[in-house]
TORSE-93015 format. One record per residue (C-alpha): residue number from 1; x, y, z. Coordinates in steps of 0.25 Angstrom, whole numbers, plus 5000, padded with zeros to 4 digits. Layout:
BEGIN
<k->NUM&u->X&v->Y&w->Z>
...
***
This chain:
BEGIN
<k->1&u->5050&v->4999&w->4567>
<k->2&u->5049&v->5012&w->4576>
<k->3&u->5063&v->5012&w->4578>
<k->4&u->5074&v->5019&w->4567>
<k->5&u->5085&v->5013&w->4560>
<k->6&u->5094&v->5019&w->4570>
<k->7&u->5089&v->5013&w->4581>
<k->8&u->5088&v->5000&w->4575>
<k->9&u->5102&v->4999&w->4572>
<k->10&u->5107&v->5008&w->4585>
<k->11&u->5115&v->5016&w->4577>
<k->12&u->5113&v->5031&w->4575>
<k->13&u->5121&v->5036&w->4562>
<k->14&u->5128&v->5050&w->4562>
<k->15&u->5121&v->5060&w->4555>
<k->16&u->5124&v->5060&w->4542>
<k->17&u->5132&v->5071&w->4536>
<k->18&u->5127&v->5085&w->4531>
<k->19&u->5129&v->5081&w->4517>
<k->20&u->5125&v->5069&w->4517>
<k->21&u->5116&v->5064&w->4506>
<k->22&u->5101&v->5064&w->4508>
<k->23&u->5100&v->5049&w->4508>
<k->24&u->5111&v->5049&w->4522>
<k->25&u->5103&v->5060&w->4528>
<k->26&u->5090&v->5051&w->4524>
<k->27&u->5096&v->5039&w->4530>
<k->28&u->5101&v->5043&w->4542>
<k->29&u->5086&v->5050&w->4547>
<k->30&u->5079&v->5037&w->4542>
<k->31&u->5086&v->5031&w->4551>
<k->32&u->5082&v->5037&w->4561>
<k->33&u->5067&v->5035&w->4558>
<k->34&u->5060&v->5022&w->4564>
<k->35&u->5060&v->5013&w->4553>
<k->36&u->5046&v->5011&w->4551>
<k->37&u->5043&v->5024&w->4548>
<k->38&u->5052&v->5022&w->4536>
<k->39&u->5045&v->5024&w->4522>
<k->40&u->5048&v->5015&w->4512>
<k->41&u->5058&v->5025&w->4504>
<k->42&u->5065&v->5027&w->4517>
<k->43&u->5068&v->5012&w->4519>
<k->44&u->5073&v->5012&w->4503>
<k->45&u->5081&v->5021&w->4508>
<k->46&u->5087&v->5015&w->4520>
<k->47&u->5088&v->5001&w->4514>
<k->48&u->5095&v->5007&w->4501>
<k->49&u->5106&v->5012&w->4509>
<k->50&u->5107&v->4999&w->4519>
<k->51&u->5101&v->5005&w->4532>
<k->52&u->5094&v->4998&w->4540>
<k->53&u->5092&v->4987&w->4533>
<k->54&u->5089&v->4977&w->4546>
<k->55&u->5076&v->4985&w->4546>
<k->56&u->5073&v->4991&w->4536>
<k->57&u->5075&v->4980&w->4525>
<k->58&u->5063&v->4972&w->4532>
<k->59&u->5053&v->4985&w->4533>
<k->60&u->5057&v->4988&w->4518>
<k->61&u->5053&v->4973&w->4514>
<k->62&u->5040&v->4975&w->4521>
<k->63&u->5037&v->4986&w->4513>
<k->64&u->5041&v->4980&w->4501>
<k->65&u->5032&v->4969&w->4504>
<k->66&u->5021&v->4976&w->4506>
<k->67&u->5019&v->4986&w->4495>
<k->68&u->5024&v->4975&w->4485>
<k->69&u->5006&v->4974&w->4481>
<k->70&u->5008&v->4990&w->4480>
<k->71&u->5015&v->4989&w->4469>
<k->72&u->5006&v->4978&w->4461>
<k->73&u->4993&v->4989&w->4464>
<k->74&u->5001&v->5001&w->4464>
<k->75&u->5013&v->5000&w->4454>
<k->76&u->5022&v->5006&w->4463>
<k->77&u->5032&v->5000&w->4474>
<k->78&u->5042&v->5005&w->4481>
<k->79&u->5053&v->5003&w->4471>
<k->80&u->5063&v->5010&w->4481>
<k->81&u->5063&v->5001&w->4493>
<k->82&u->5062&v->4989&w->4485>
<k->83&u->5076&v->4993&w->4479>
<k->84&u->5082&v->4998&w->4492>
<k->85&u->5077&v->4984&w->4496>
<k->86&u->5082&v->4975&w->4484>
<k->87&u->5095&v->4983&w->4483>
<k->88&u->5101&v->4977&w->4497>
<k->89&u->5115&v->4969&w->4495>
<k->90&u->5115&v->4953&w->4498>
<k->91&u->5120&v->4956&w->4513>
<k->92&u->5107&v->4961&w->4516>
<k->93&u->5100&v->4950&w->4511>
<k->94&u->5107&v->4940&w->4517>
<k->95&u->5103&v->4946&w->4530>
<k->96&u->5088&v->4949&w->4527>
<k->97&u->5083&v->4935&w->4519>
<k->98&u->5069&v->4937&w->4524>
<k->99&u->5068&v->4949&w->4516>
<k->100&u->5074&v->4943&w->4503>
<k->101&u->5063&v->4933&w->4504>
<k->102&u->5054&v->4946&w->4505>
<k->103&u->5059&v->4952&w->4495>
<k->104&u->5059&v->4940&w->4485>
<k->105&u->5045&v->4937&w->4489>
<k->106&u->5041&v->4954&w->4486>
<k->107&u->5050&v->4955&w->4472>
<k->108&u->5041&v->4945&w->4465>
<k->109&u->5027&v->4953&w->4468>
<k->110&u->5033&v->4967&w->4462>
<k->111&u->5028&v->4971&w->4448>
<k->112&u->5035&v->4979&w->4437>
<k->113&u->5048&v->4979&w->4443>
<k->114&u->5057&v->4991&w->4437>
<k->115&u->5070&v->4987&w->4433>
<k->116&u->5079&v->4992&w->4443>
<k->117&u->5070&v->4986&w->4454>
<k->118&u->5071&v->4971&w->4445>
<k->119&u->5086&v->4975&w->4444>
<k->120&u->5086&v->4977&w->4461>
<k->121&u->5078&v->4964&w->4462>
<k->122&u->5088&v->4955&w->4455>
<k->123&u->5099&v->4961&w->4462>
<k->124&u->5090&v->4959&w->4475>
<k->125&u->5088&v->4945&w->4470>
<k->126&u->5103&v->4942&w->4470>
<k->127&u->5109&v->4950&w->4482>
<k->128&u->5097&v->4942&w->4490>
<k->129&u->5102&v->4928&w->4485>
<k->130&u->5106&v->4924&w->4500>
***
């Protein structure tokens, strides 16, 4: 986990544009940062743009895992990761079966779901059907 995004994939991108949005110029210099320095926000944000995932799908289904009491003691989880997570097309899925079975096994233990996370859990649910 020391080593970035970009050395993983051995590709260094461009930089981006001068006007690029906030979210390419995030991006871009997350991939350069090894990825276990990445924060949970960060990897939502990675994973909700469909970089990285090879690495970064597994780290985030860690983290999920292991903060899934936090929100039973605490009332709060990381809502954002989670969706970044769930909102991942079938073709990811297919690919990662290990981490549906995570996934499947971590969506029953969560409480007081909001709507739009039950709402990216079926669709979860349905892209996942491999």
């Amino acid at each position: 986990m020391q080593k970035s995004l970009e050395q993983l994939e051995r590709f260094e991108w461009p930089a981006p544009p001068a006007d690029a949005t906030g979210l390419v110029k995030a991006a871009h210099e997350l991939r350069k940062r090894p990825i276990g320095s990445l924060n949970p926000h960060e990897l939502g944000r990675l994973i909700g743009q469909d970089i990285g995932l090879p690495w970064l799908l597994p780290i985030a289904v860690k983290i999920l895992r292991e903060t899934v009491d936090d929100q039973r003691l605490t009332g709060f989880y990381d809502d954002d990761l989670l969706t970044a997570v769930l909102t991942r097309k079938s073709n990811v899925w297919r690919s990662h079966p290990h981490l549906v079975a995570d996934l499947k096994e971590i969506i029953p233990l969560l409480e007081d779901i909001s709507p739009y996370i039950q709402a990216d859990i079926q669709g979860f649910l349905t892209e996942a059907e491999i």
